[in-house]
N, C-alpha and C positions, 0 to 999 in steps of 0.2 A: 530690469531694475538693478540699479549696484549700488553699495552700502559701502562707504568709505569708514563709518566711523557707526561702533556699536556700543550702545551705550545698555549693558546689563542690570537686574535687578533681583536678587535675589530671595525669593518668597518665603522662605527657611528663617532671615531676618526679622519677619515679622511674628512669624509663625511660634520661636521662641518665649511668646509673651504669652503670660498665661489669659490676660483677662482682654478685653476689648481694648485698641488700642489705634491712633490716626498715626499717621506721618506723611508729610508733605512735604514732595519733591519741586524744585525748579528748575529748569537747565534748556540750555539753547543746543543745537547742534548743526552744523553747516553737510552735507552731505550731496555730490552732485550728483543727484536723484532725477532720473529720466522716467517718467510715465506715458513708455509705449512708444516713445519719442516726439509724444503730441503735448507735452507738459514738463515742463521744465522750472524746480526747484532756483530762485534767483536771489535769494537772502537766506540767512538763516531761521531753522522752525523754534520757533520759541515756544516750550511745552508747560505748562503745571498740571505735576498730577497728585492725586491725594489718596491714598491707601486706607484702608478700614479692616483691622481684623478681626474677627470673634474667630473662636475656635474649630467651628469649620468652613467660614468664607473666609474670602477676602475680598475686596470691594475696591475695584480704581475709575475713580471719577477725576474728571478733568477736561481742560481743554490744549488745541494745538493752533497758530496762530503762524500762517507760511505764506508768504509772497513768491508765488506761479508766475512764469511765462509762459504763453502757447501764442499761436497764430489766430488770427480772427478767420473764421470760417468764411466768410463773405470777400474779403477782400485780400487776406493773405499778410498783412500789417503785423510785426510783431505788439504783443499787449503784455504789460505788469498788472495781473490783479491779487487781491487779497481774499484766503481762505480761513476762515475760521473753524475748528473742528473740535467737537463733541467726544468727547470719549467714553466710556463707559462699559469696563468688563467686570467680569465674574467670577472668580477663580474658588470652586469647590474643593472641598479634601475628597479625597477616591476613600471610598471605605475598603477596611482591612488593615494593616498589616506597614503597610508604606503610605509614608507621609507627602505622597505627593497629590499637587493639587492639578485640576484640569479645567479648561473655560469651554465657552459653549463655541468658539472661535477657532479650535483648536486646528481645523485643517490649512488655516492661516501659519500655520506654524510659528508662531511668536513664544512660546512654551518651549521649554526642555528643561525637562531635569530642573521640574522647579525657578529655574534662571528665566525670565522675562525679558525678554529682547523688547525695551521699550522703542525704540527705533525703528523696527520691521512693524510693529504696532503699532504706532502712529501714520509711519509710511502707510501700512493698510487701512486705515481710518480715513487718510486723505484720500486717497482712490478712490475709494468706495463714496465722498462725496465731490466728486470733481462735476464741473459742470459738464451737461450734453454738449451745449456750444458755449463758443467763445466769441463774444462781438467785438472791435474797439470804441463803437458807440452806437448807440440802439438804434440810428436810422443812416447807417451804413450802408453806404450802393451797392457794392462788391465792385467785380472785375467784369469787364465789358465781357460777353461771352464769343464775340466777333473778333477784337483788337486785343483782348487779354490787358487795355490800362485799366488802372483804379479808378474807376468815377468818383471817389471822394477827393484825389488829388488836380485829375482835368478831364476835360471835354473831350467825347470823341464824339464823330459825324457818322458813326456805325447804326444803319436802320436793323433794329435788333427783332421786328416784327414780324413774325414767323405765321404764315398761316398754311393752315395744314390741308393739305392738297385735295381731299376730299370736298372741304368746305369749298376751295379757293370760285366755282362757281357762283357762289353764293353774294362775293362780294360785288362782284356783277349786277346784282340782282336791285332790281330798284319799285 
């Protein structure tokens, strides 16, 4: 993954406020984001998120909203689809002494020193719900496993009917 553009947030901001208090972010961010090289970032991620503090949480609710490219599994086709993403952390005070807060997400590394890397945190959010597969439409032929063309685009005369050697007597059989 590589992060062209970080967009920080600093928890110390909120945290200045004595009593309960929201604030609500929106911001877009264009970033050419590779997932694993099977998923590819093709618009900008349009994010809202919404902060919540009391005096020893902090609360970020929100969604993320990115148009993916990946290949269709079947057939090798590039595909445009849309993710919509949930957000949802937690950011405790560490008891003691220092004012810093910690989430349960933490080996995510999106935390330091207080500053919020909301970009490596969304980026993580989208991952974590990427789909298993990718179609370009649900009854997709694939690729001939014989000739390697796309049966969604044309015809091949490839008898793809495989029988398995042990059985092959069988078919004999009347």
């Amino acid at each position: 993954m590589s992060f062209k553009e970080k967009i920080l947030f600093d928890l110390n901001s909120l945290s200045s406020e004595k009593e309960s208090i929201h604030k609500g972010i929106k911001f877009e961010f264009y970033s050419p984001i590779s997932f694993y090289g099977q998923y590819n970032l093709s618009g900008p991620c349009n994010a809202s998120l919404d902060f919540s503090y009391t005096p020893k949480v902090i609360t970020c609710r929100g969604f993320a909203k990115v148009l993916l490219k990946a290949l269709c599994n079947r057939c090798l086709d590039e595909v445009d689809f849309k993710l919509d993403v949930e957000i949802n952390e937690i950011f405790n005070k560490n008891k003691g002494e220092d004012s810093r807060y910690s989430c349960s997400s933490k080996e995510l590394g999106f935390l330091k020193d207080n500053k919020l890397d909301i970009t490596k945190m969304i980026t993580s959010e989208i991952i974590l719900n990427l789909p298993r597969t990718v179609l370009c439409r649900e009854d997709c032929k694939g690729l001939c496993p014989i000739c390697g063309k796309n049966r969604n685009k044309e015809v091949c005369n490839c008898i793809t009917e495989r029988i398995d050697p042990r059985m092959a007597k069988l078919k004999n059989f009347k």
